[in-house]
C-alpha positions as CSV (number, residue, x, y, z in Angstrom):
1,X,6.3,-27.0,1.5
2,X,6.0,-25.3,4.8
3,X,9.7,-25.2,5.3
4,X,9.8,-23.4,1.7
5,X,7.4,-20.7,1.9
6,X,8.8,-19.8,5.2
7,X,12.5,-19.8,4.0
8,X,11.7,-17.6,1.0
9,X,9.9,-15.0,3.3
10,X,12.4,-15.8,6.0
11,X,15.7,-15.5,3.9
12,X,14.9,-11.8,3.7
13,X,14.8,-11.4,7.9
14,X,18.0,-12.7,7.8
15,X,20.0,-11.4,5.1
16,X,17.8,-8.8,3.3
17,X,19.1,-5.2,2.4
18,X,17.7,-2.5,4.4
19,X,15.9,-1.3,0.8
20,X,14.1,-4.6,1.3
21,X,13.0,-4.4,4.7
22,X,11.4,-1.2,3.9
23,X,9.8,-2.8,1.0
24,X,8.7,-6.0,2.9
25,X,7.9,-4.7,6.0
26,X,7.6,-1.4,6.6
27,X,5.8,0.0,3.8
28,X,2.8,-2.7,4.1
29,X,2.9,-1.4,7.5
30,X,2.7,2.2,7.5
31,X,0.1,1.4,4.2
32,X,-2.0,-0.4,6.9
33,X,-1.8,2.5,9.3
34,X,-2.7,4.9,6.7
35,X,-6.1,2.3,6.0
36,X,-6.8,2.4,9.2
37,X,-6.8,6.5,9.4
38,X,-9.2,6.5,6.3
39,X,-11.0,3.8,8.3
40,X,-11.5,6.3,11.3
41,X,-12.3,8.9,9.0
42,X,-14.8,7.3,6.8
43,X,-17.9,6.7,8.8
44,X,-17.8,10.2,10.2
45,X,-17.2,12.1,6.6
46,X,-20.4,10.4,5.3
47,X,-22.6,10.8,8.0
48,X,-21.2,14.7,8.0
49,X,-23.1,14.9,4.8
50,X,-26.5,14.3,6.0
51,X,-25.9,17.5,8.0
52,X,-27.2,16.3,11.1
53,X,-25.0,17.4,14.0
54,X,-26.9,15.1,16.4
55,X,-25.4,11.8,14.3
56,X,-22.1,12.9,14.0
57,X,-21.7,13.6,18.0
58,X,-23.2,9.8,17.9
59,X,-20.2,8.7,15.6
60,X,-17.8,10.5,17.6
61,X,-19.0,9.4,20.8
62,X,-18.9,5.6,19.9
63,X,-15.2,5.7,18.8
64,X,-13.6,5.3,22.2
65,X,-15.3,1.3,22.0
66,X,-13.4,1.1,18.2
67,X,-10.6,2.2,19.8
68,X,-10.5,-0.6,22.7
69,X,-11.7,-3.0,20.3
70,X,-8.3,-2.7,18.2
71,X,-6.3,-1.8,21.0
72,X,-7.3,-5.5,22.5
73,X,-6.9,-6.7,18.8
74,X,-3.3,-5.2,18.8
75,X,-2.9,-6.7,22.5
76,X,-3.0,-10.3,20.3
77,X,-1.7,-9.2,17.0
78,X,1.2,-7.4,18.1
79,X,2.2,-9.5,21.0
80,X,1.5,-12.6,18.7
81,X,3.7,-11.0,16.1
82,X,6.9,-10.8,18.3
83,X,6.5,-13.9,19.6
84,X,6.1,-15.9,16.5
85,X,9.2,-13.8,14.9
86,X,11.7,-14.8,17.9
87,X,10.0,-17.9,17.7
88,X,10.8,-18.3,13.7
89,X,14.3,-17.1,15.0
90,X,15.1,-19.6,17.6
91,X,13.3,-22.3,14.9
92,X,10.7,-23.5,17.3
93,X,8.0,-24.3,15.0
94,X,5.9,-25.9,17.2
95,X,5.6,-22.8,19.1
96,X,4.6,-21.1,16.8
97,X,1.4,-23.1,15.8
98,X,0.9,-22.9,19.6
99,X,0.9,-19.2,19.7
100,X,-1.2,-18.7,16.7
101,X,-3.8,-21.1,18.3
102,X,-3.9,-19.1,21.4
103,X,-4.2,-16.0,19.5
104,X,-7.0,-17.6,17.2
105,X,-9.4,-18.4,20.4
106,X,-8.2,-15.7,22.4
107,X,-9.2,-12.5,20.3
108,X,-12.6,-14.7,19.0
109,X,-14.0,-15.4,22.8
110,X,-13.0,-11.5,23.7
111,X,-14.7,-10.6,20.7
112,X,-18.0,-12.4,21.6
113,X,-18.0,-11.4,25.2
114,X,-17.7,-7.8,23.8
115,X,-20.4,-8.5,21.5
116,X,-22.6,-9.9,24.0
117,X,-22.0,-7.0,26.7
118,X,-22.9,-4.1,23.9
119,X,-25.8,-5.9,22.9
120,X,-27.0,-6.3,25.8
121,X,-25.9,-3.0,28.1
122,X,-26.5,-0.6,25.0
123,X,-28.4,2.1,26.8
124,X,-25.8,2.2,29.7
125,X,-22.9,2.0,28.1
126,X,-24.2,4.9,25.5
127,X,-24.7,7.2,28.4
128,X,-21.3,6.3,29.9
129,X,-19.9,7.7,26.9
130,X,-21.5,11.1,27.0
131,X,-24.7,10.4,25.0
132,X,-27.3,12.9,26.3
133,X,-31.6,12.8,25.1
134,X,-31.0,14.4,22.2
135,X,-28.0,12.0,21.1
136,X,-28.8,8.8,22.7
137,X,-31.4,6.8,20.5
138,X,-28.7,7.7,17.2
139,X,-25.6,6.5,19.5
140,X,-28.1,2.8,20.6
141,X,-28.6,2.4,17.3
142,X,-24.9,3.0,15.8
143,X,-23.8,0.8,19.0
144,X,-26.2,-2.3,18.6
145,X,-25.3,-2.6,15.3
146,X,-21.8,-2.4,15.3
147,X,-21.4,-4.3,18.2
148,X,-21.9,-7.7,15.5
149,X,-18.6,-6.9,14.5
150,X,-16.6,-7.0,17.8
151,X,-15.4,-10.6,17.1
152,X,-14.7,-9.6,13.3
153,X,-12.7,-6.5,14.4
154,X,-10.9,-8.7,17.2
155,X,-9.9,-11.3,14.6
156,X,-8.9,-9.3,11.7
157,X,-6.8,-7.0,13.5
158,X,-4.9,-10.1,15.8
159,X,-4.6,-12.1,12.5
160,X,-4.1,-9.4,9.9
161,X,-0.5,-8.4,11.9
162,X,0.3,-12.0,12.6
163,X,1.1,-12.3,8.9
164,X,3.5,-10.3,9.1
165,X,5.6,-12.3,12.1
166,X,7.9,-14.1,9.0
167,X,8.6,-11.0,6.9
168,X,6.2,-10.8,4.3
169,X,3.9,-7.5,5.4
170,X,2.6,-7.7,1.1
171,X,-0.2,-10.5,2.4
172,X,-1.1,-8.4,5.2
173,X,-2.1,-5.6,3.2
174,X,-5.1,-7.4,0.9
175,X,-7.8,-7.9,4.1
176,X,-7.0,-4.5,5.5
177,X,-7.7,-3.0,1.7
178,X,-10.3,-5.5,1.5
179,X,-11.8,-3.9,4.5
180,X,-11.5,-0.3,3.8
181,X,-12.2,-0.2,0.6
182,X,-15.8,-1.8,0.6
183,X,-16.5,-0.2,4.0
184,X,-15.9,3.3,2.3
185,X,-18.3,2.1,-0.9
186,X,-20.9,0.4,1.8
187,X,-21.0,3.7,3.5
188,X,-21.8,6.1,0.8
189,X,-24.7,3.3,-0.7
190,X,-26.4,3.0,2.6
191,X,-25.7,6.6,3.9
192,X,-26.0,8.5,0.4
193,X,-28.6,6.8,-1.5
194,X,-30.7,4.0,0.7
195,X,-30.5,6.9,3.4
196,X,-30.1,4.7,6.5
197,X,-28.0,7.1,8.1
198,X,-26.2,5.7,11.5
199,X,-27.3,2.6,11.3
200,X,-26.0,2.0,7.4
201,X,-23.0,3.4,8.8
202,X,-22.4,0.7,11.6
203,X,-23.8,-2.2,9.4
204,X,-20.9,-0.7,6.5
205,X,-18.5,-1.7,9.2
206,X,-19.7,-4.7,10.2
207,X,-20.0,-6.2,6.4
208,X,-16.1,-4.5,5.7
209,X,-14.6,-6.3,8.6
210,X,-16.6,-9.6,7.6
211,X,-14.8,-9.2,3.9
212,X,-11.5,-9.0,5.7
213,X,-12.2,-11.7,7.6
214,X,-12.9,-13.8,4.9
215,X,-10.2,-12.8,2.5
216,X,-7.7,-13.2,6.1
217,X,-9.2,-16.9,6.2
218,X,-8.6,-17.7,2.4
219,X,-5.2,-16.9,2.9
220,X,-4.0,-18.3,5.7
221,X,-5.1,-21.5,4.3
222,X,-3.5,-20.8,0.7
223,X,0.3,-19.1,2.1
224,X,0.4,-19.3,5.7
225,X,-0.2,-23.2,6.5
226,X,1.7,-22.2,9.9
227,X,-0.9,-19.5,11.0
228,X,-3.9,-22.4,11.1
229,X,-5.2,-22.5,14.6
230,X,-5.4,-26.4,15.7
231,X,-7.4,-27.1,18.6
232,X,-5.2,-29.7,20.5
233,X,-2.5,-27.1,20.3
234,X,-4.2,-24.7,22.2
235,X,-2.7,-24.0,25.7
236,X,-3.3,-21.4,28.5
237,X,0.6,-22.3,29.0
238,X,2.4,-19.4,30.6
239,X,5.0,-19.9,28.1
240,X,3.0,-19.1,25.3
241,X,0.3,-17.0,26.9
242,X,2.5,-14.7,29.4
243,X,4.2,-13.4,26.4
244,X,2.2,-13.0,23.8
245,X,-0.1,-10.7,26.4
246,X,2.9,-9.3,27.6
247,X,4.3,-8.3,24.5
248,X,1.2,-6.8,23.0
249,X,0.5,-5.0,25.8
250,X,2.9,-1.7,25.3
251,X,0.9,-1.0,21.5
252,X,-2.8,-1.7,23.7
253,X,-2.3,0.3,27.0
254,X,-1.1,3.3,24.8
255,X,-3.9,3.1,22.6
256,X,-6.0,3.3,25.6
257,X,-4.5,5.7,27.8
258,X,-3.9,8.0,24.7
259,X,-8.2,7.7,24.5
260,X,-8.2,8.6,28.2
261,X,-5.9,11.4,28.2
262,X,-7.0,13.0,25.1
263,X,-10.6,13.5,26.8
264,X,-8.8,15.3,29.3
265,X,-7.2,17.3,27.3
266,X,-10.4,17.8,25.3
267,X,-12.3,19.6,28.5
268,X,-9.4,21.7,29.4
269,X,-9.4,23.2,25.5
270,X,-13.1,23.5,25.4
271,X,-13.1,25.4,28.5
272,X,-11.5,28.1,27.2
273,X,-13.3,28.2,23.7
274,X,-15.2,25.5,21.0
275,X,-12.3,26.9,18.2
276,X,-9.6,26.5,20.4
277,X,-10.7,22.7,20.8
278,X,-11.5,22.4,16.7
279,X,-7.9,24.1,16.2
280,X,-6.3,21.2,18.2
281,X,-8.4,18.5,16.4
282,X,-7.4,19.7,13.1
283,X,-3.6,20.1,14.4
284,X,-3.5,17.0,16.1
285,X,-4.8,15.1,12.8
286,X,-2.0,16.9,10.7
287,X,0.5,15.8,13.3
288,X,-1.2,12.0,13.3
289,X,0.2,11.8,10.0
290,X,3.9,12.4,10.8
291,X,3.6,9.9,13.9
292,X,1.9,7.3,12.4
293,X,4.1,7.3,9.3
294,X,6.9,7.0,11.7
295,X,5.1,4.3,14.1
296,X,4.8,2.4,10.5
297,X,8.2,2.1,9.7
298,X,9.2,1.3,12.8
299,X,6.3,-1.5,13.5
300,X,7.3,-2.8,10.5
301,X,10.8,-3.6,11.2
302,X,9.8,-5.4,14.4
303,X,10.0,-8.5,13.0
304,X,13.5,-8.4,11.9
305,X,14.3,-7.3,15.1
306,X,12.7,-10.1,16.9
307,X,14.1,-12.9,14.3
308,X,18.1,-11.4,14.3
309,X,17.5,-11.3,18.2
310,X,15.4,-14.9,18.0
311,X,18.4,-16.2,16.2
312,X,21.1,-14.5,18.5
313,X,22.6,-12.4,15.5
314,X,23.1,-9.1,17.0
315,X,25.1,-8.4,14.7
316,X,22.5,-7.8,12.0
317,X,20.1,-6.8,14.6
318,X,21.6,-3.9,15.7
319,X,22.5,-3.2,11.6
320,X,19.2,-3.0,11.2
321,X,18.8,-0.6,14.2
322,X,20.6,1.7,13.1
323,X,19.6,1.9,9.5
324,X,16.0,2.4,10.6
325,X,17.2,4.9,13.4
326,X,18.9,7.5,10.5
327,X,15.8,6.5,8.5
328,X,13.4,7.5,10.8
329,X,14.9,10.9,11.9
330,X,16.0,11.8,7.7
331,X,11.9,11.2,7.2
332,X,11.2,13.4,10.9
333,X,12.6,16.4,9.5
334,X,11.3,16.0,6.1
335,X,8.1,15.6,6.8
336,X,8.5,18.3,10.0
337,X,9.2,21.0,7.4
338,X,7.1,20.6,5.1
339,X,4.1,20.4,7.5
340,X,5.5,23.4,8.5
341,X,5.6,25.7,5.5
342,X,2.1,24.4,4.4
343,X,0.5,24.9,7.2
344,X,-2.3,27.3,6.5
345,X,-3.1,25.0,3.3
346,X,-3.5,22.1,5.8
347,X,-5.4,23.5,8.2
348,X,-7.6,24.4,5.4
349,X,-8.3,21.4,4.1
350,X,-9.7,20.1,7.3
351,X,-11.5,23.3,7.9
352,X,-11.9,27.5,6.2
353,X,-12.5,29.6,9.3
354,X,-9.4,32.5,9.7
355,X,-10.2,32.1,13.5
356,X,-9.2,28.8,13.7
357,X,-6.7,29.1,11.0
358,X,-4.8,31.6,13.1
359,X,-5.0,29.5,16.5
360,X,-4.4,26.3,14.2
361,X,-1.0,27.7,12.6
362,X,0.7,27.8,16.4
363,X,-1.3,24.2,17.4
364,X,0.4,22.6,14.6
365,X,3.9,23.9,14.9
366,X,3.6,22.6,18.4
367,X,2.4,19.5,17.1
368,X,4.7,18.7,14.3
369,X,8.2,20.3,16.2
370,X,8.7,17.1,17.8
371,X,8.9,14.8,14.3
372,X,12.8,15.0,13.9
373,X,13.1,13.3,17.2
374,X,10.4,11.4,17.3
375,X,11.7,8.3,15.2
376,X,14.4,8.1,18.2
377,X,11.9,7.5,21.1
378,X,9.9,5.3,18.7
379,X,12.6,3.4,17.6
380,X,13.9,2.5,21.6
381,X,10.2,1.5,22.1
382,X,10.0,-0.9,19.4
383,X,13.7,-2.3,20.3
384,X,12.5,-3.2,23.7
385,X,9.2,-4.6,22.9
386,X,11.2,-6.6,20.1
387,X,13.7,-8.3,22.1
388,X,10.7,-9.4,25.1
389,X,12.1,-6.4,27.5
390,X,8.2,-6.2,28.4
391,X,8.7,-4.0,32.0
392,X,10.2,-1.1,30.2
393,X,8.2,-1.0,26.8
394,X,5.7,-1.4,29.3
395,X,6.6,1.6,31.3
396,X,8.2,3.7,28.2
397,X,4.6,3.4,26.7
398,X,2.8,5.0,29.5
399,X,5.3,8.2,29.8
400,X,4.4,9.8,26.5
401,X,0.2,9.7,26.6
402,X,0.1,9.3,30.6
403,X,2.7,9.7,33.4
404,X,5.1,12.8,32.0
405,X,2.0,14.1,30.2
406,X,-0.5,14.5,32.4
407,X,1.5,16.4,35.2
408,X,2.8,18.8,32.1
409,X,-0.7,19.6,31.0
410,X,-1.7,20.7,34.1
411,X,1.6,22.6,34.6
412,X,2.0,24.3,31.4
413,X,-2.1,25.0,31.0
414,X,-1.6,26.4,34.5
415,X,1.3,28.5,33.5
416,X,0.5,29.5,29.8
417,X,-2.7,29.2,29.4
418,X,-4.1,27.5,25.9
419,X,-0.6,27.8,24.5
420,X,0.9,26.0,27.2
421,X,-2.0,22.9,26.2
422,X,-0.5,23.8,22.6
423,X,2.8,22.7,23.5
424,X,2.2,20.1,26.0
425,X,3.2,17.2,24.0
426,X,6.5,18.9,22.6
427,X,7.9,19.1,26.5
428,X,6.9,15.5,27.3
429,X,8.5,14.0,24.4
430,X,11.5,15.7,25.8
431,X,11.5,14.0,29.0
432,X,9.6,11.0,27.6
433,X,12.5,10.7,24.5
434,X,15.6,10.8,27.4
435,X,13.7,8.1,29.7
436,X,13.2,6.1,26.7
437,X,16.4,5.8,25.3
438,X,18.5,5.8,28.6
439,X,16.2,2.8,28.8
440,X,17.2,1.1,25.2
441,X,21.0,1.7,25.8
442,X,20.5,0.1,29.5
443,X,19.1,-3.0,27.8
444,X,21.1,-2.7,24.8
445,X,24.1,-3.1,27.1
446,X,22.6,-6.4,29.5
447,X,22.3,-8.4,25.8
448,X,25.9,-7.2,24.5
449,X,27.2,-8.5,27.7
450,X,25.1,-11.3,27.8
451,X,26.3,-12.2,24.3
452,X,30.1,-11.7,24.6
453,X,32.0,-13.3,22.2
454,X,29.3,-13.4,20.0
455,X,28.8,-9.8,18.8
């Protein structure tokens, strides 16, 4: 029965029209990505209705652990993904039981050790992250409490994106809505009516990510025999361990560095004025939208990379490529203009102040000018972390939030002022976009050659 339910799901990887890819894989995926904005958004909206500035600066300031928390669960989930995918490909099923294992006790024990570290360093770590007197007890409170759900976080995010690894993204979607969904009604009983205010807020997180969980346990033992962590299979085995860490680590270290480098960007904008810095927020969560949409799409197809490139049929693989490549920059400059001639009504939304509204229209042209071209960079990224070229999706990752950026933040801030922070990211992705693809067609070359006859 295994053999079936994989071949059904498999069959598409393999032979599938680009239509059903997109169906398959990359809409589950960008679907997820758009949960997981919601996600970010939802603890913060409710507590912004109590009206209490001092909570919401507690919210905000605890993000940063959420954000290494998935960025470690994406360290499993995507490097996991890949590897089970070329794995499928090369039809090593052993392996990939092996690899699931790994991930199963790898993002659990990382997930306690979290747990227990929060728990027990709250104070410190709640100053670390900028909590002053008048903040502090809210961000203890909202830490202690969600710290219970490090090893839930850990395990839902590894596990919801290894279910994707044989082509079938549809599964993945259920604990992620799962999730959400009663996270978002959690929050508005305990917030709203029981009036438990940041603590309701963390303890609507930790019960939404113990749904998940249990939904994400339910099926894997119904559909995904394959993804059942055994005990004697586990192995610290560099064959199994190097990569999956490896593989996952491009999606974590930008996560992280983007968290790091987005502070710094914060104090240079607030330097010059509190709007300025709210104009940029709003601007950069308009231009979220276009990149994540665009990260979806191409996350998604990563598994038909891996398997065409598991199974040595460039051929298909590189079909596939370029499909998603026109795909990608036909949805850049769709959703570029209309960003771009809605602009005020966006900004808007978020927040009805015509100071900020008039810095915000010129934040979010520089934010959004980059979406043709942006599937391109995105694309090459993907393609290398597919096919196991760890060094450069390594290194490509690192350019965009860290190496090119930081130098042109200080340059153009320097040089134009808070403009010249406006358009920082536009003038990286320049450089960051040639790097990256000179990089692709380098590697793209060592496997045609490699291959020879074969393509």
């Amino acid at each position: 029965s295994m053999r079936n339910i994989m071949s059904r799901t498999e069959e598409v990887l393999k032979h599938g029209s680009f239509g059903k890819l997109l169906l398959n894989l990359s809409l589950p995926s960008v679907l997820i990505i758009i949960i997981m904005l919601i996600y970010n958004i939802a603890d913060t909206y409710f507590i912004g209705q109590t009206g209490n500035p001092k909570m919401i600066s507690a919210i905000s300031l605890s993000m940063p652990v959420f954000t290494v928390l998935s960025g470690i669960g994406t360290l499993f989930g995507n490097g996991g993904t890949t590897s089970i995918s070329i794995a499928l490909g090369e039809g090593n099923r052993e392996k990939v039981q092996k690899i699931t294992t790994f991930c199963f006790f790898g993002s659990v024990t990382v997930g306690c050790l979290f747990f227990l570290m929060i728990f027990a360093f709250t104070q410190p770590l709640a100053l670390l992250l900028g909590a002053d007197e008048t903040t502090l007890s809210y961000t203890v409170t909202y830490l202690k409490t969600f710290s219970f759900a490090c090893p839930l976080v850990l395990f839902s995010t590894a596990f919801g994106s290894l279910l994707r690894a044989d082509g079938d993204g549809r599964t993945a979607l259920l604990p992620n809505m799962t999730g959400t969904i009663s996270n978002i009604i959690l929050d508005a009983l305990f917030v709203l009516v029981f009036h438990w205010d940041v603590f309701g807020a963390a303890f609507a997180t930790v019960l939404g990510n113990l749904f998940s969980c249990v939904l994400l346990i339910f099926l894997i033992f119904q559909k995904k025999t394959h993804l059942i962590p055994k005990a004697k299979q586990f192995t610290f085995a560099a064959e199994i361990s190097v990569p999956v860490l490896t593989l996952g680590l491009p999606m974590a270290l930008s996560t992280v560095i983007g968290s790091i480098s987005n502070t710094l960007q914060n104090r240079m904008l607030i330097s010059y004025d509190a709007n300025v810095l709210a104009a940029q927020s709003v601007a950069g969560k308009i231009s979220m939208i276009i990149t994540m949409m665009i990260l979806g799409f191409c996350m998604g197809m990563q598994p038909a990379i891996s398997y065409n490139f598991g199974s040595k049929n460039y051929k298909r693989m590189y079909q596939v490529m370029k499909q998603t490549g026109l795909f990608t920059i036909v949805l850049g400059i769709i959703l570029t203009v209309l960003t771009f001639f809605n602009k005020d009504a966006l900004i808007t939304a978020f927040i009805d102040d015509q100071d900020i509204i008039s810095i915000g229209r010129v934040f979010v042209i520089a934010a959004v000018i980059v979406g043709p071209v942006y599937g391109i960079y995105q694309l090459s990224q993907t393609f290398m972390q597919a096919t196991g070229k760890v060094s450069y999706a390594i290194f490509a990752s690192t350019l965009d939030k860290f190496l090119v950026y930081i130098p042109v933040l200080f340059i153009m801030n320097y040089k134009f002022g808070v403009y010249g922070i406006a358009f920082a990211h536009a003038v990286t992705m320049i450089f960051t976009l040639i790097i990256t693809l000179s990089l692709a067609l380098r590697w793209s070359r060592h496997i045609k050659t490699t291959a020879g006859q074969n393509t």
